[in-house]
C-alpha positions as CSV (number, residue, x, y, z in Angstrom):
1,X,4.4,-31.1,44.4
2,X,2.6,-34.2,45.8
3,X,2.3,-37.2,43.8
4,X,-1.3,-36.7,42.6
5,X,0.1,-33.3,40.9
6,X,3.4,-35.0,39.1
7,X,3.8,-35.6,35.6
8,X,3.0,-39.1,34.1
9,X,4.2,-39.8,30.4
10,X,2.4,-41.7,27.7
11,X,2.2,-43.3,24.1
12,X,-0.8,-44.0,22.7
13,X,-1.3,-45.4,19.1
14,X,-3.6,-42.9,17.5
15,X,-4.4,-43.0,13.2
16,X,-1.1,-44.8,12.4
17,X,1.0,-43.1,15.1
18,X,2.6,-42.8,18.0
19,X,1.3,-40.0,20.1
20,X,3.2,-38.6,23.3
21,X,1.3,-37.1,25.8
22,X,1.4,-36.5,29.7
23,X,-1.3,-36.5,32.9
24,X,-1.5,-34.4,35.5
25,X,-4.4,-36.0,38.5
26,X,-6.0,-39.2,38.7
27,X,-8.9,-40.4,36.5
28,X,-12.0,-40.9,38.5
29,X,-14.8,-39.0,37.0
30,X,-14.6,-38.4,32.8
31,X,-16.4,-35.7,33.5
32,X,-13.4,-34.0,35.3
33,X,-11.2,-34.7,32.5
34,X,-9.5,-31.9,30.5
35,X,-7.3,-31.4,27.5
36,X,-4.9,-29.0,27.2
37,X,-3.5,-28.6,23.6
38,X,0.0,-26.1,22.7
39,X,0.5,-24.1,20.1
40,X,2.1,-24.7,16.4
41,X,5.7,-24.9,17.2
42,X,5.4,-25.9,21.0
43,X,4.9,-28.9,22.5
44,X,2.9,-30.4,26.2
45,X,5.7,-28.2,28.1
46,X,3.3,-25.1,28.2
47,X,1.0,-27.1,30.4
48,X,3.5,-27.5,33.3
49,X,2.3,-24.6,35.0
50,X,-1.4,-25.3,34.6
51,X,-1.6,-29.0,34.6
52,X,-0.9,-29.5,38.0
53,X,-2.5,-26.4,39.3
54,X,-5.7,-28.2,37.9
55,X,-5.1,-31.8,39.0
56,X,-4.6,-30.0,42.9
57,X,-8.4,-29.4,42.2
58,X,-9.2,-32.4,41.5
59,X,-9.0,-32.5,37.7
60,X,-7.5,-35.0,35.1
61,X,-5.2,-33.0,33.1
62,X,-4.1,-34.4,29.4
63,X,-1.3,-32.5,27.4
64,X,-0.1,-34.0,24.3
65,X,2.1,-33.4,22.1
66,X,0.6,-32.8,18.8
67,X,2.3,-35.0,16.1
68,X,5.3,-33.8,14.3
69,X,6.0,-32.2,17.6
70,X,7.7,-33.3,20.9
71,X,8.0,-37.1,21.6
72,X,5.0,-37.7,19.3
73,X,5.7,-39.4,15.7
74,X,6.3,-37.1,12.5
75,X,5.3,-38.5,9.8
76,X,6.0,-37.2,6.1
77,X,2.5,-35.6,5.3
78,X,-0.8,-35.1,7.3
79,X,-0.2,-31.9,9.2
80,X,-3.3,-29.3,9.9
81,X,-6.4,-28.6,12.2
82,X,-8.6,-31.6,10.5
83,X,-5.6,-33.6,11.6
84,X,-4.9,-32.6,14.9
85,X,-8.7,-32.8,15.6
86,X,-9.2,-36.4,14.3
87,X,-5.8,-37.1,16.6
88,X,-7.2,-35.6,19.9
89,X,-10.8,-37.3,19.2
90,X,-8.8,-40.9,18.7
91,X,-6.9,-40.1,22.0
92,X,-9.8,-39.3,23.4
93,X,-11.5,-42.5,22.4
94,X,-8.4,-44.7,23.5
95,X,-9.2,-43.2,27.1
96,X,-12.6,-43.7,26.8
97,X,-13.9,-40.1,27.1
98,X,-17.1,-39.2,25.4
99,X,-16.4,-35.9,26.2
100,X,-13.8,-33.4,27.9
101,X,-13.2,-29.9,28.4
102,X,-10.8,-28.6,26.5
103,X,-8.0,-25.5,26.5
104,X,-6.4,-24.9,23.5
105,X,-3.0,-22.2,22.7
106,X,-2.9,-20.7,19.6
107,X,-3.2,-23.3,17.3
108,X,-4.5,-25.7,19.6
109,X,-7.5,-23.0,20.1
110,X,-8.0,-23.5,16.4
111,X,-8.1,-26.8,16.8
112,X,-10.5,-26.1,19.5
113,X,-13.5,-24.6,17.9
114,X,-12.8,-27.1,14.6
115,X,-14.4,-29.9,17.5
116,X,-16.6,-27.9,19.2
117,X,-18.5,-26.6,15.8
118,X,-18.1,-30.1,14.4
119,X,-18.2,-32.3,17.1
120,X,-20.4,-30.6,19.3
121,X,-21.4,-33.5,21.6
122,X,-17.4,-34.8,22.5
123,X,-16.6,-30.7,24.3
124,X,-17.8,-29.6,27.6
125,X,-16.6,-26.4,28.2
126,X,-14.3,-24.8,25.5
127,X,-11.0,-22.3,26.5
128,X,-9.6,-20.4,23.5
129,X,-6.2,-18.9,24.2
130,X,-5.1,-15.8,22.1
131,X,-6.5,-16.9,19.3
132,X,-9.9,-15.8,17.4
133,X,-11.0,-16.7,13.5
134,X,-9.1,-13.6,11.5
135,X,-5.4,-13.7,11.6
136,X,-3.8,-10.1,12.0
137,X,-1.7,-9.0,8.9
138,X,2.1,-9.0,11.4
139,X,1.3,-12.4,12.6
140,X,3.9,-14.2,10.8
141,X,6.4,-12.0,11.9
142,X,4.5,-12.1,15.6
143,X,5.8,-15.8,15.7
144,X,8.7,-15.0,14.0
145,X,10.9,-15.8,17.1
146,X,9.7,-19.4,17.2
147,X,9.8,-20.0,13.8
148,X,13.6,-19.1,13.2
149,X,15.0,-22.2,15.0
150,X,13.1,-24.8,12.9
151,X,15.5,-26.1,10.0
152,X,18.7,-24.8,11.6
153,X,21.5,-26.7,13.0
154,X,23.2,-25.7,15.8
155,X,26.8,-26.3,16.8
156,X,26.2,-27.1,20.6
157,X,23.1,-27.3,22.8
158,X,24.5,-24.0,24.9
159,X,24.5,-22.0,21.3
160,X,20.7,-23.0,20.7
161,X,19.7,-21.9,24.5
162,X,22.1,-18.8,24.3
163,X,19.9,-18.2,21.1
164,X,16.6,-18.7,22.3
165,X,17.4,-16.6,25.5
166,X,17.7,-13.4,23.2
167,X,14.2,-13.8,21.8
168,X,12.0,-10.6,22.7
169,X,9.0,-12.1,23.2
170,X,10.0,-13.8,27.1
171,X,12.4,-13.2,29.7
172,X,14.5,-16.0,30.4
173,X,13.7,-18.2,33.3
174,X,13.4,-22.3,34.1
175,X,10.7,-22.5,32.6
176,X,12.1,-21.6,29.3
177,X,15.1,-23.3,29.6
178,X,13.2,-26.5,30.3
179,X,11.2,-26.2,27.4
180,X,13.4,-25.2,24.6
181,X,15.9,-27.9,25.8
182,X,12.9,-30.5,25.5
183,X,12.5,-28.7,22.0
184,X,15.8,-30.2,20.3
185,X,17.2,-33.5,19.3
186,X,21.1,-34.0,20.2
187,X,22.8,-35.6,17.2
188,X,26.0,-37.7,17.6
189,X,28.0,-34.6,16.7
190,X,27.1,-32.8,19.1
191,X,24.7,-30.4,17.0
192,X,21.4,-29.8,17.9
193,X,18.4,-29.2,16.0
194,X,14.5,-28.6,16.7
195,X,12.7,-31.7,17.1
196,X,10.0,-29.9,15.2
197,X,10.8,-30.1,11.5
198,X,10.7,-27.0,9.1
199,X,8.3,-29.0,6.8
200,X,5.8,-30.0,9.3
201,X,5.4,-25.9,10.2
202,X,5.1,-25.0,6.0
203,X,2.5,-28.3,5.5
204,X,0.4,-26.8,8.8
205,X,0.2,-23.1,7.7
206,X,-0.9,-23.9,4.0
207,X,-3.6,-26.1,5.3
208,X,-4.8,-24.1,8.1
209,X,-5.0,-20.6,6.0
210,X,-7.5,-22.5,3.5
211,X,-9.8,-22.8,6.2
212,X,-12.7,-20.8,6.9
213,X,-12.8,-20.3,10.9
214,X,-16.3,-17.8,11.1
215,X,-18.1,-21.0,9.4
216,X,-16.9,-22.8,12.7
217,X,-17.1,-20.3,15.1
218,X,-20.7,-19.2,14.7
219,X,-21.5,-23.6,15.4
220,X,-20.0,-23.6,18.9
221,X,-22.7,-24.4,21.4
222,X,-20.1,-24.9,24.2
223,X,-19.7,-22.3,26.9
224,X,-16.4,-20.8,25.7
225,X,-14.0,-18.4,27.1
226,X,-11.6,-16.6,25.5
227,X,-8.7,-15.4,27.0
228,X,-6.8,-12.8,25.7
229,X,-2.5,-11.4,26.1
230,X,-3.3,-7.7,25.9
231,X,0.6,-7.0,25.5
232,X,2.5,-8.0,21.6
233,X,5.2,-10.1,21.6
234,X,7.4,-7.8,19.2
235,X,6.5,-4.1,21.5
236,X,4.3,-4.0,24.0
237,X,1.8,-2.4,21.2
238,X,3.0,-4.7,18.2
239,X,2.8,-8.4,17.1
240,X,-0.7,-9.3,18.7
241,X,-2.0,-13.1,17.6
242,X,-5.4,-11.6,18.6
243,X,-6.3,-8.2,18.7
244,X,-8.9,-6.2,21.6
245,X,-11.4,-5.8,18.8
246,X,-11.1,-9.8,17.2
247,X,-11.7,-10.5,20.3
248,X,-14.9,-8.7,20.8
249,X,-15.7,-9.9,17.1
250,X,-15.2,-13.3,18.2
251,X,-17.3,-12.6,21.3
252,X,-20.1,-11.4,19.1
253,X,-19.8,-14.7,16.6
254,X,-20.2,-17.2,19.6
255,X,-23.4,-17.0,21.9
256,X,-22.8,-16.4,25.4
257,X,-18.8,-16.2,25.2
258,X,-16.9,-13.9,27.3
259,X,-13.8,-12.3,26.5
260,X,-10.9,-11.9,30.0
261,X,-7.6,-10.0,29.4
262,X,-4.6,-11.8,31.2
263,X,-2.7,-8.4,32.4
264,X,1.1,-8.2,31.4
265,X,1.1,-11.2,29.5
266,X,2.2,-11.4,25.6
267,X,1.1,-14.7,23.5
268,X,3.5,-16.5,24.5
269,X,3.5,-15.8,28.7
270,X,0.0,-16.1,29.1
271,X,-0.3,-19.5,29.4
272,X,2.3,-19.0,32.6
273,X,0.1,-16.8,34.5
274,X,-1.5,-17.4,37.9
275,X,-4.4,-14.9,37.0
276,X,-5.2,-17.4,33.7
277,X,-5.1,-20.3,36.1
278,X,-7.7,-18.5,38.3
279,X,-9.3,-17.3,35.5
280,X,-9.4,-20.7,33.7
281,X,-10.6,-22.8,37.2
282,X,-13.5,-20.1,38.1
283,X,-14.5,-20.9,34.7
284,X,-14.4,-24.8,34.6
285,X,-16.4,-25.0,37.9
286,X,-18.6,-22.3,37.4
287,X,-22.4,-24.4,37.0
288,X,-23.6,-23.6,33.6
């Protein structure tokens, strides 16, 4: 990896706290800048795949951690999509960007089409990542996996890995192992626990669920793709965060939006996949 592709790590002070986020590229043009936002219990780590693939083309890659996640502050209260959104616009302002493209995972694709219906003017171009507006009924137990670690203590760092390696929805690699050991916080001990409190997760899913996401989607004017894990994370036909057919639904709801299946790829391994890189940079430099 040359230098223009490594990682650079950042705080910024954003609404009363300090958010950790990384770089990929150098900033020349705003126009080339993009943000790439995880899912609910992840953290910037999902982005080290595509993050530098992107700032090889020449684009400024921005992956934060959301708060209450990572490196980034948790505060006692203030967790949800209105949240996240007002953090990511404040970042955004901090680096002077008017506007960006953005890629958001799972909950950061939520958090996605919350900007891009209100906030039309800040979004370029808009990625959604395997997730549409209606939630399927298994999608707590979908996650499952990821949300048994929060609240636990673990006696040693090699029992939380050794745990995490059994979870059916990856195959254990370097890439997993990097990102689950960025996951915990070492305690004088010894023990290990998430840094991701089990509070944050409760606070985010109450708030979220009272949300009505059709009202957004059917305000996006962005260009908008949707990419889609056609594979469950509990069997290969079972635990879907976004079904074939929301999909198309979601297709329908926002004009001119096209729907691309990532093949062999679950919710949580998409994001790893060289065809979503391709799929993802054919799409940022198409011409609208």
């Amino acid at each position: 990896m040359n230098e223009n592709t490594s990682e650079t790590p950042h705080f910024q002070q954003v609404n009363g706290i300090n958010l950790h986020y990384v770089t990929w590229g150098e900033f020349t043009r705003p126009e080339r800048a993009v943000l790439l936002v995880h899912g609910l219990t992840a953290s910037h780590l999902e982005w080290t795949l595509l993050g530098p693939t992107l700032a090889e083309r020449g684009w400024y890659a921005i992956a934060p951690d959301l708060r209450g996640r990572g490196q980034s502050d948790k505060p006692p209260h203030g967790f949800g999509i209105p949240y996240h959104a007002n953090d990511m616009l404040t970042l955004c302002d901090a680096l002077d960007l008017p506007t960006m493209h953005y890629i958001g995972h799972s909950l950061g694709a939520q958090i996605g089409y919350f900007l891009a219906a209100i906030h039309p003017r800040r979004l370029g171009k808009l990625v959604l990542v395997d997730t549409g507006g209606r939630v399927p009924p298994d999608a707590l137990q979908a996650i499952g996996p990821a949300l048994e670690r929060l609240g636990k203590s673990y006696p040693s760092l090699d029992a939380y890995l050794q745990e995490r390696q059994q979870s059916p929805a990856h195959s254990w690699n370097s890439f997993w192992e990097a990102y689950y050991r960025y996951d915990v916080e070492v305690h004088p001990d010894g023990t290990v626990t998430s840094r991701v409190p089990k509070a944050v997760i409760e606070e985010e899913i109450l708030v979220n669920t009272s949300i009505n996401p059709d009202v957004l989607l059917s305000r996006i004017q962005a260009q908008v793709l949707i990419a889609r894990a056609p594979l469950g994370t509990l069997a290969p036909d079972r635990g879907f965060l976004m079904t074939a057919d929301e999909a198309e639904r979601v297709k329908g709801i926002i004009a001119g939006s096209r729907v691309v299946e990532i093949p062999d790829t679950n919710h949580y391994t998409i994001v790893l996949s060289e065809v979503f890189n391709r799929e993802v940079l054919s799409f940022l430099t198409t011409a609208n």
